[in-house]
C-alpha positions as CSV (number, residue, x, y, z in Angstrom):
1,X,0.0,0.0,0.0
2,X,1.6,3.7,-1.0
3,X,2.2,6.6,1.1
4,X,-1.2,8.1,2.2
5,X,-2.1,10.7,-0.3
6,X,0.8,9.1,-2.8
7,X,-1.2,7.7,-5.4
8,X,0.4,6.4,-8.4
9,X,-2.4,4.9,-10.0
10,X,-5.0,8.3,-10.3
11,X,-7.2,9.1,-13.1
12,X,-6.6,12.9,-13.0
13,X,-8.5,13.9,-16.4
14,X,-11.8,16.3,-15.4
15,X,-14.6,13.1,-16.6
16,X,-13.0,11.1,-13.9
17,X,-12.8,13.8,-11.0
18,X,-16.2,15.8,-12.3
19,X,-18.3,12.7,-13.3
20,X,-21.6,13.9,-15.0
21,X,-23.9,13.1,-12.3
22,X,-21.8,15.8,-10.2
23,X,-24.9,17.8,-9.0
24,X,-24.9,21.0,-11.3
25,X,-24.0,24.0,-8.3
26,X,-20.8,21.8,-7.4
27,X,-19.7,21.1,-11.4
28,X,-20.0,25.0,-12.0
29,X,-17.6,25.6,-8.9
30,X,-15.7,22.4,-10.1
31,X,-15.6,23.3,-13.4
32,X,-14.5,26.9,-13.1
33,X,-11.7,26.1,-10.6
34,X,-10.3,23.5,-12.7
35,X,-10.4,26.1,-15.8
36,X,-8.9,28.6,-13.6
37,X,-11.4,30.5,-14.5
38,X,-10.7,33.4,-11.6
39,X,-13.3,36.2,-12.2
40,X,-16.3,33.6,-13.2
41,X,-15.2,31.7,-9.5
42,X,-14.8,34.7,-7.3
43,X,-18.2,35.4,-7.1
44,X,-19.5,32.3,-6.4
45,X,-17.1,32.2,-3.2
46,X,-18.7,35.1,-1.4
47,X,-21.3,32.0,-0.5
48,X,-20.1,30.5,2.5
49,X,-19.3,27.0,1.8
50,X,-18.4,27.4,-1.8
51,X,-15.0,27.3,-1.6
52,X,-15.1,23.4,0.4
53,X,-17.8,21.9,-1.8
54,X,-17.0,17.9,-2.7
55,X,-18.0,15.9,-5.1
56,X,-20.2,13.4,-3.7
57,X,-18.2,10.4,-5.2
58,X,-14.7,11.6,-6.4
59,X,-14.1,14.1,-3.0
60,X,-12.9,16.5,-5.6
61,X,-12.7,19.9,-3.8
62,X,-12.2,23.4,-6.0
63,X,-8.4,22.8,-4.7
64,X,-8.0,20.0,-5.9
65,X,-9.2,21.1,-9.2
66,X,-7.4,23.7,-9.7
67,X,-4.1,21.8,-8.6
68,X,-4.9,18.7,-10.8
69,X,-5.7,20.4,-13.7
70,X,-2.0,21.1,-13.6
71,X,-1.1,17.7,-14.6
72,X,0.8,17.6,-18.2
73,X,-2.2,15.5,-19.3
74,X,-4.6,17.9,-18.4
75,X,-2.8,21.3,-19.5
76,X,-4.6,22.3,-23.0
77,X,-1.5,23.3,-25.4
78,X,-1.2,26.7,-27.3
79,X,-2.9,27.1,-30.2
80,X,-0.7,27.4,-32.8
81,X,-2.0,24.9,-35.2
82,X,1.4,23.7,-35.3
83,X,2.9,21.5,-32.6
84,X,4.7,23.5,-29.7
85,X,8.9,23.8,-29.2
86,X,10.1,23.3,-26.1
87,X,10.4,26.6,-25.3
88,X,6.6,27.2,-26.0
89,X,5.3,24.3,-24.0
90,X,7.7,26.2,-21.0
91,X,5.7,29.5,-21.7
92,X,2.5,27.7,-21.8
93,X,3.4,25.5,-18.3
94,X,4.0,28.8,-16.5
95,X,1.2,30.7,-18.0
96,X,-1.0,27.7,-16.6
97,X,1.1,27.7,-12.8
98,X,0.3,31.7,-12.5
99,X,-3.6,31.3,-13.1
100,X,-3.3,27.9,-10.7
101,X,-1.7,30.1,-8.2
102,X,-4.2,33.0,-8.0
103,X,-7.4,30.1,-7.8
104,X,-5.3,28.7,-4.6
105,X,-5.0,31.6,-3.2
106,X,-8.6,33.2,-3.6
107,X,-10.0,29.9,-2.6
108,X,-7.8,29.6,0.7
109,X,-8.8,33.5,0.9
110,X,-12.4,32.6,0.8
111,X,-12.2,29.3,3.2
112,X,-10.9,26.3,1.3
113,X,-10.2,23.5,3.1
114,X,-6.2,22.8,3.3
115,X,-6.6,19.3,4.2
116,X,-9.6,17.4,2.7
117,X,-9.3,14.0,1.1
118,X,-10.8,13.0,-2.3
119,X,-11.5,8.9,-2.9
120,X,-8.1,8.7,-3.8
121,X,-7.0,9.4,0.3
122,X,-5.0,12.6,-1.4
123,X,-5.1,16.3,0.0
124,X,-5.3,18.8,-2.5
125,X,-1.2,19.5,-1.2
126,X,-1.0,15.6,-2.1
127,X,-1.8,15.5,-5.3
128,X,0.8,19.3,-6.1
129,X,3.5,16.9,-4.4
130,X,2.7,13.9,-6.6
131,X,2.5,16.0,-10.1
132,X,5.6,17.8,-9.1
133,X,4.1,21.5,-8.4
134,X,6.3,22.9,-5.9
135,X,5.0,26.1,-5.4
136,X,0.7,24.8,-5.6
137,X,2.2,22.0,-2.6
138,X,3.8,25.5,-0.7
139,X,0.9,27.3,-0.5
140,X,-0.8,24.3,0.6
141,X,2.1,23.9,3.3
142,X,1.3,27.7,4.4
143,X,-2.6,27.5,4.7
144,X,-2.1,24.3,6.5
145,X,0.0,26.5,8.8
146,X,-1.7,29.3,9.2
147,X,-4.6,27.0,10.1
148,X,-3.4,25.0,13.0
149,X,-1.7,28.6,14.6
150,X,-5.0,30.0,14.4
151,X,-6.5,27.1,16.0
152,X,-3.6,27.0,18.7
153,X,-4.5,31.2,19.4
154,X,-8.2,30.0,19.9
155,X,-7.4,27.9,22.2
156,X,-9.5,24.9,21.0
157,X,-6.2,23.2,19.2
158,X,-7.6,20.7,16.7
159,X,-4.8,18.4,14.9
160,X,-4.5,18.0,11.3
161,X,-6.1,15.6,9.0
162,X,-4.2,13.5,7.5
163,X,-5.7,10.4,7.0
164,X,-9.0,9.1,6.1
165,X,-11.5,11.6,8.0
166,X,-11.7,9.1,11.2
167,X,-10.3,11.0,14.7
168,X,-6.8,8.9,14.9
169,X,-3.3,9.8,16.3
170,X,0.6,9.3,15.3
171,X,2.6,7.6,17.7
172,X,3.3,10.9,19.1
173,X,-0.6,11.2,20.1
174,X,-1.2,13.9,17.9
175,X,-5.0,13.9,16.0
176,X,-4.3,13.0,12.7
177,X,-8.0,13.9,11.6
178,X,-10.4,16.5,12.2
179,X,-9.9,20.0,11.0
180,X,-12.7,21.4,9.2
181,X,-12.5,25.4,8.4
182,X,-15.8,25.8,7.1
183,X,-17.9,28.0,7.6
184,X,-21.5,27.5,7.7
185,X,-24.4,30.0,6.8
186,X,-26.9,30.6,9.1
187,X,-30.4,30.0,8.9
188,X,-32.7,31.7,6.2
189,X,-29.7,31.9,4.4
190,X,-30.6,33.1,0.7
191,X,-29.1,30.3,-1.5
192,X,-29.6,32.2,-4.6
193,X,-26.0,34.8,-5.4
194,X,-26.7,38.2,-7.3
195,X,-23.6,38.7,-9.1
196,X,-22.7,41.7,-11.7
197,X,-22.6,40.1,-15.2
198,X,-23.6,36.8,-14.2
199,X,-27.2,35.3,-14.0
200,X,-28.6,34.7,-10.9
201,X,-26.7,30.8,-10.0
202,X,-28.8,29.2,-7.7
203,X,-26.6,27.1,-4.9
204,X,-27.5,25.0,-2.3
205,X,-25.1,26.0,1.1
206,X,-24.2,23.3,3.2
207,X,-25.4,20.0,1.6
208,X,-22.5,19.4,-0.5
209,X,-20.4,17.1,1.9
210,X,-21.9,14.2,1.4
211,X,-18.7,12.6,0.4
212,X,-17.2,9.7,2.8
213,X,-13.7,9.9,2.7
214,X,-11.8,6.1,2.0
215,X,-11.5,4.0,4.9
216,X,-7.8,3.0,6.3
217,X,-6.7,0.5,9.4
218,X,-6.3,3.1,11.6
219,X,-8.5,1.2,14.2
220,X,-10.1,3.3,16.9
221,X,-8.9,6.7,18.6
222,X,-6.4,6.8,20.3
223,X,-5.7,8.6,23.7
224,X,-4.1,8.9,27.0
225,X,-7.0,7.6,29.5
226,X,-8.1,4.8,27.4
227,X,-4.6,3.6,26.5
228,X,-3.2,3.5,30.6
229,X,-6.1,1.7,31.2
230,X,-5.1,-0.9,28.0
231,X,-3.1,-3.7,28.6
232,X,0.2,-3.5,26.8
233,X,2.1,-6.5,25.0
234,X,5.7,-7.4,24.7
235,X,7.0,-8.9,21.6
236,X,9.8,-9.5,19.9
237,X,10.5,-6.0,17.8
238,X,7.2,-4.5,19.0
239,X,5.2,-3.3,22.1
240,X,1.3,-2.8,21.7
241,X,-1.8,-2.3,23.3
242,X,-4.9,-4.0,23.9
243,X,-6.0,-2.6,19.8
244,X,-3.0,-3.6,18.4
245,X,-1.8,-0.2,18.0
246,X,2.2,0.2,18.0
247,X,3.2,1.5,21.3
248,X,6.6,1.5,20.1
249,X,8.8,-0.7,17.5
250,X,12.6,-1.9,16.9
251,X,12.5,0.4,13.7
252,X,12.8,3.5,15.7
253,X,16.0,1.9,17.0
254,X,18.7,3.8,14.7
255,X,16.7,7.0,14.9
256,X,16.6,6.6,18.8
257,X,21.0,6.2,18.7
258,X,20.7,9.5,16.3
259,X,18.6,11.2,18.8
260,X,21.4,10.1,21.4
261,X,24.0,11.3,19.4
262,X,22.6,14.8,19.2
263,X,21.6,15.1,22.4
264,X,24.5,14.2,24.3
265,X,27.5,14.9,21.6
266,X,30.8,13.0,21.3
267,X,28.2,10.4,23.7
268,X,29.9,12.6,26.5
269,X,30.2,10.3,29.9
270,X,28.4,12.0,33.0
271,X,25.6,13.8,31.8
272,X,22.6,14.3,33.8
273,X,19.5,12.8,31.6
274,X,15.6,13.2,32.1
275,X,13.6,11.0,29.8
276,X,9.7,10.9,29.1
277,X,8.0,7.4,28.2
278,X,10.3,4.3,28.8
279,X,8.6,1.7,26.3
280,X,10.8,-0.8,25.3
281,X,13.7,0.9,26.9
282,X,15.5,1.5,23.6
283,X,16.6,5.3,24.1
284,X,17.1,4.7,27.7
285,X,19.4,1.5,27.2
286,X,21.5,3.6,24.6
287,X,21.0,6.4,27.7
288,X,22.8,3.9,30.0
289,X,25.8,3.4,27.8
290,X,27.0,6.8,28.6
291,X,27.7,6.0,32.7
292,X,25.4,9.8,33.3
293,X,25.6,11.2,36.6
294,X,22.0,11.4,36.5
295,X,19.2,9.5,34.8
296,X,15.6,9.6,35.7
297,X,12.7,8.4,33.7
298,X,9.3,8.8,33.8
299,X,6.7,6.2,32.8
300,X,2.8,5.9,33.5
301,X,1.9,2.6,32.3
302,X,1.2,0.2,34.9
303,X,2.4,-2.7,32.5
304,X,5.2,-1.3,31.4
305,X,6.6,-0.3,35.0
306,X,6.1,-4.1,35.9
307,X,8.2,-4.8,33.0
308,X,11.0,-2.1,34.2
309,X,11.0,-3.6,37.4
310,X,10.9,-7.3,36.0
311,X,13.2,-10.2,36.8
312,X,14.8,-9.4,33.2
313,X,15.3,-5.5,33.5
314,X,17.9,-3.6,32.8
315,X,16.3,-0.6,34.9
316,X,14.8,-2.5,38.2
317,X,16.2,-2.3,41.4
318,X,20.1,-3.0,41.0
319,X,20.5,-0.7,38.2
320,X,18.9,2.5,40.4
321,X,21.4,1.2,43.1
322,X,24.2,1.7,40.7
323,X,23.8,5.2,41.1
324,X,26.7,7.7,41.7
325,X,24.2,8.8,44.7
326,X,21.1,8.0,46.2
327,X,17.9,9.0,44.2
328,X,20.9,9.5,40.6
329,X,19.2,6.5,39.0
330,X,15.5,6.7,39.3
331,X,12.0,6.0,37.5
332,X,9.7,7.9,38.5
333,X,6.2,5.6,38.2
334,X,3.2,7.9,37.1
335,X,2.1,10.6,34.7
336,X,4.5,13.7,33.6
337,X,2.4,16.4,34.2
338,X,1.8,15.3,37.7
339,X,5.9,14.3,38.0
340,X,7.5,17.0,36.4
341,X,6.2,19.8,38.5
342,X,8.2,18.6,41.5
343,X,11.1,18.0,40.0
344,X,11.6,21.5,38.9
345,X,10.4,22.4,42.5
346,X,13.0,20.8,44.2
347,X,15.7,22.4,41.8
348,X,16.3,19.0,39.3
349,X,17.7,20.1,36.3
350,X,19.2,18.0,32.8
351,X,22.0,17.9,30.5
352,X,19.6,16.3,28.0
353,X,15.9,15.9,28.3
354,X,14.3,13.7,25.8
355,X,10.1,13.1,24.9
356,X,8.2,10.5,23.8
357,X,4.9,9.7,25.2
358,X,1.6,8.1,23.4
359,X,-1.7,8.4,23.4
360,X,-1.3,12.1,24.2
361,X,-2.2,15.2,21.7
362,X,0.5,17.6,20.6
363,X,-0.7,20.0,22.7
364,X,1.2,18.3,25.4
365,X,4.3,18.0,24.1
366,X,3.7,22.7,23.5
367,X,3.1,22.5,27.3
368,X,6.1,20.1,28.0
369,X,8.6,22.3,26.4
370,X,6.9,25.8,26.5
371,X,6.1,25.6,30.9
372,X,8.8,23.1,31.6
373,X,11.6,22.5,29.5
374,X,13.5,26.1,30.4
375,X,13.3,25.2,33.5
376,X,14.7,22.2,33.8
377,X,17.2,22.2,31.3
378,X,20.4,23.3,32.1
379,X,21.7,26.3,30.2
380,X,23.9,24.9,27.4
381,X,21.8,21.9,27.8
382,X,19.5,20.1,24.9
383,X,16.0,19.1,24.4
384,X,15.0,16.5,21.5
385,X,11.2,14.1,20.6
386,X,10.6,11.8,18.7
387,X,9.1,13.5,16.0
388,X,6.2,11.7,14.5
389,X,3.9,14.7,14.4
390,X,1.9,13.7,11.0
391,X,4.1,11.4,10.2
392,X,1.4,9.4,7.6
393,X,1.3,11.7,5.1
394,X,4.1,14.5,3.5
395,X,2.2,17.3,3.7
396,X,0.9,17.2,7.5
397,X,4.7,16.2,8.5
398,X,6.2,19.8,6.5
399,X,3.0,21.6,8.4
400,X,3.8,20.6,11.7
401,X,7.8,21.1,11.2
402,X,7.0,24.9,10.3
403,X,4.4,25.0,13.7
404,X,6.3,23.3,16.2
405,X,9.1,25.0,15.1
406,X,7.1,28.5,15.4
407,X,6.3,26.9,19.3
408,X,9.7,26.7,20.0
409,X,11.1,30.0,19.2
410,X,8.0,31.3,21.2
411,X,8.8,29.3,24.3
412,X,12.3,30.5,23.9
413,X,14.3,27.8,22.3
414,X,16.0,27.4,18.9
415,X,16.0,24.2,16.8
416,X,17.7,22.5,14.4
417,X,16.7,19.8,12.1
418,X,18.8,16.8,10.9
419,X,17.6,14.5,8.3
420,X,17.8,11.0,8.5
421,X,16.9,8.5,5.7
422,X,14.1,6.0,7.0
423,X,14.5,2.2,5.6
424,X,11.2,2.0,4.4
425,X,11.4,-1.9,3.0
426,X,9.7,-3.3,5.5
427,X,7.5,-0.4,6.8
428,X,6.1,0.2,3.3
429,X,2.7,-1.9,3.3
430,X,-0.3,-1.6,6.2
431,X,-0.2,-5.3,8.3
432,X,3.0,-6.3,6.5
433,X,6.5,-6.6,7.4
434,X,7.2,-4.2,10.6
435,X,3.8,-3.7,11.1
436,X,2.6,-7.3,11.1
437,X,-0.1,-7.9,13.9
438,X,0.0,-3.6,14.2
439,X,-3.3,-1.8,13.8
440,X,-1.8,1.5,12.6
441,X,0.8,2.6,10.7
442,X,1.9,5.5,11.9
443,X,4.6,6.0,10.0
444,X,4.4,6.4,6.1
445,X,7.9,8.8,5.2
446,X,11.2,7.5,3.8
447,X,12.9,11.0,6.1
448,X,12.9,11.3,9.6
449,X,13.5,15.0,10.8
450,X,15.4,15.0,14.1
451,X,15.0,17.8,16.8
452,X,17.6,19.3,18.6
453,X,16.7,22.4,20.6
454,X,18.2,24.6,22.9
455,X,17.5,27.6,24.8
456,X,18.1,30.6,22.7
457,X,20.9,33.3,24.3
């Protein structure tokens, strides 16, 4: 199974994505976006709603159209009644790009949604990324932006969609479904738009969503409560929950030495170490290598704190003996928020302090680092996640870099981004290979981008 939103196998020509039982006030929006047909379109938008309808079979949204229409296949060539030279066919590919880009823009302008799917699981950014339209797939990347800030200034952060229109979560915790910018009319609202040189168009506001986007495996949501109450399994290469979901997975390993490597560089001996979410251990076993002054981790799960302090433990009771001094080598047995608050009361502070919880929304991780982080990090000290924030699809893994990123430098911290190569051969197919007997996938990308941050000044 591809990439989510990576479809190699779409019919992208207008009969296909338009069919002709398209109901007629979404084929004139359709239609007109897909022409790029600005000044028809822009009246039309001052409806609320417009600018979000969907085809009720294809999911084609005026986005979509107007980025699809972009493929090679679909661009109409000059009219020269000769065939074009390359240099033509150049002229013609950039005169089709400008009139794409000012369709984007207006219908963003007017309340286009960044990130619905159409029946092929693709978001209009999706489908710019898989025809090679760099600059269509950024100003997807900057709505989708300026859409979760404006969410996280409202207070009522909603994660991004980027999957099939189910409520779901990466591995990190964050939603990967659920936000919707449309905006509804109200009632009595006059369906029929007066506009200056067009006839009256009658539309009908607010019935156009009828589209069901394509179901994945992405089994049930996914989140804090229901997942400590869940009971966890240990397998070779995997832990899981009660659902099958991948709590966490030997893949991660070589990203987990990475994230070791930035944190504490030159593996320095000594350091003092605060780590969030044991698991299966991995980061803190790699941790351990270093002989720190100080390690303490901090793990909720009930099951996996039996496991910690298990006959066959690395971490149980003779490893927080082997402390340099009493309390050095510690796991605290509970939830973060209610740990981490007394640690930076009694004056604890880290050379490296490392994240990676599940079941939780990103807006825990923002809290983490924003209220705690500066605190308990010591000055030239670092701060790095595992960073699977949208990790199933491209386009909601670029939007949350350019967020989280935004978080940072407004809690006070810098960041910088190393790319890693992911093996994808055996995480490329849903129930195969690595994920075998795991519900979801929550990882789609062949690059890993790895945080480091530290506090700025």
């Amino acid at each position: 199974m591809a990439e989510p939103g990576s479809s190699s196998n779409s019919d992208d020509s207008v009969e296909a994505r338009i069919p002709a039982s398209c109901p007629p006030s979404i084929a004139q929006v359709l239609h007109l976006a897909w022409q790029h047909k600005l000044a028809e379109l822009k009246p039309l938008l001052n409806v609320p709603g417009r600018a979000s309808v969907q085809e009720p079979a294809t999911g084609e949204t005026p986005l979509h159209a107007a980025i699809r229409a972009c493929a090679p296949a679909n661009r109409a060539l000059l009219d020269l009644g000769r065939d074009p030279d390359e240099e033509e066919k150049e002229e013609e590919k950039e005169v089709v790009a400008d009139r794409a880009r000012a369709v984007v823009r207006e219908l963003f302008l007017s309340g286009a949604i960044w990130n619905d799917v159409d029946s092929n699981d693709e978001t209009p950014g999706c489908v710019a990324a898989r025809l090679g339209l760099g600059d269509l797939y950024t100003l997807c990347v900057e709505a989708g932006v300026r859409a979760e800030l404006l969410f996280g200034l409202l207070d009522g952060y909603e994660e991004l969609e980027s999957d099939d229109g189910e409520e779901g979560e990466d591995k990190d915790g964050a939603d990967d479904e659920g936000v919707e910018e449309e905006v509804e009319a109200g009632e009595g609202a006059d369906n029929t738009v007066e506009t200056e040189g067009v006839e009256d168009i009658e539309v009908v506001v607010n019935s156009d969503r009828a589209f069901v986007p394509p179901k994945r495996l992405n089994g049930p949501d996914v989140n804090s409560k229901d997942y400590l109450r869940s009971n966890l399994t240990y397998s070779e290469g995997k832990l899981v929950d009660s659902e099958d979901n991948g709590v966490m997975m030997a893949w991660e390993t070589s990203i987990m030495r990475s994230s070791v490597e930035s944190l504490l560089p030159g593996l320095a001996v000594g350091r003092r170490i605060l780590n969030i979410g044991f698991g299966m251990g991995i980061i803190d076993a790699m941790f351990a290598e270093t002989h720190p002054s100080k390690h303490h981790i901090i793990e909720a799960h009930p099951a996996v704190l039996e496991h910690v302090n298990g006959p066959d433990s690395k971490f149980g009771k003779d490893w927080a003996a082997s402390g340099p001094s009493d309390g050095a080598y510690k796991v605290h047995g509970g939830k973060w928020q209610d740990i981490v608050p007394k640690l930076l009361e009694s004056g604890e502070t880290y050379d490296a302090i490392y994240f990676d919880t599940f079941g939780e929304d990103y807006s825990q991780l923002r809290m983490f680092f924003t209220e705690y982080v500066p605190g308990l990090l010591e000055e030239d000290g670092r701060f790095g996640f595992f960073n699977g924030l949208g990790a199933d699809r491209k386009i909601c893994y670029d939007v949350y870099t350019q967020v989280v990123e935004m978080h940072l430098s407004d809690a006070g911290m810098d960041v910088e981004w190393q790319e890693l190569d992911v093996d994808m051969k055996d995480l490329g197919t849903e129930g195969e290979g690595e994920w075998q007997g795991v519900k979801r996938r929550y990882w789609t990308l062949d690059k890993y981008r790895l945080p480091t941050c530290t506090l700025m000044g």
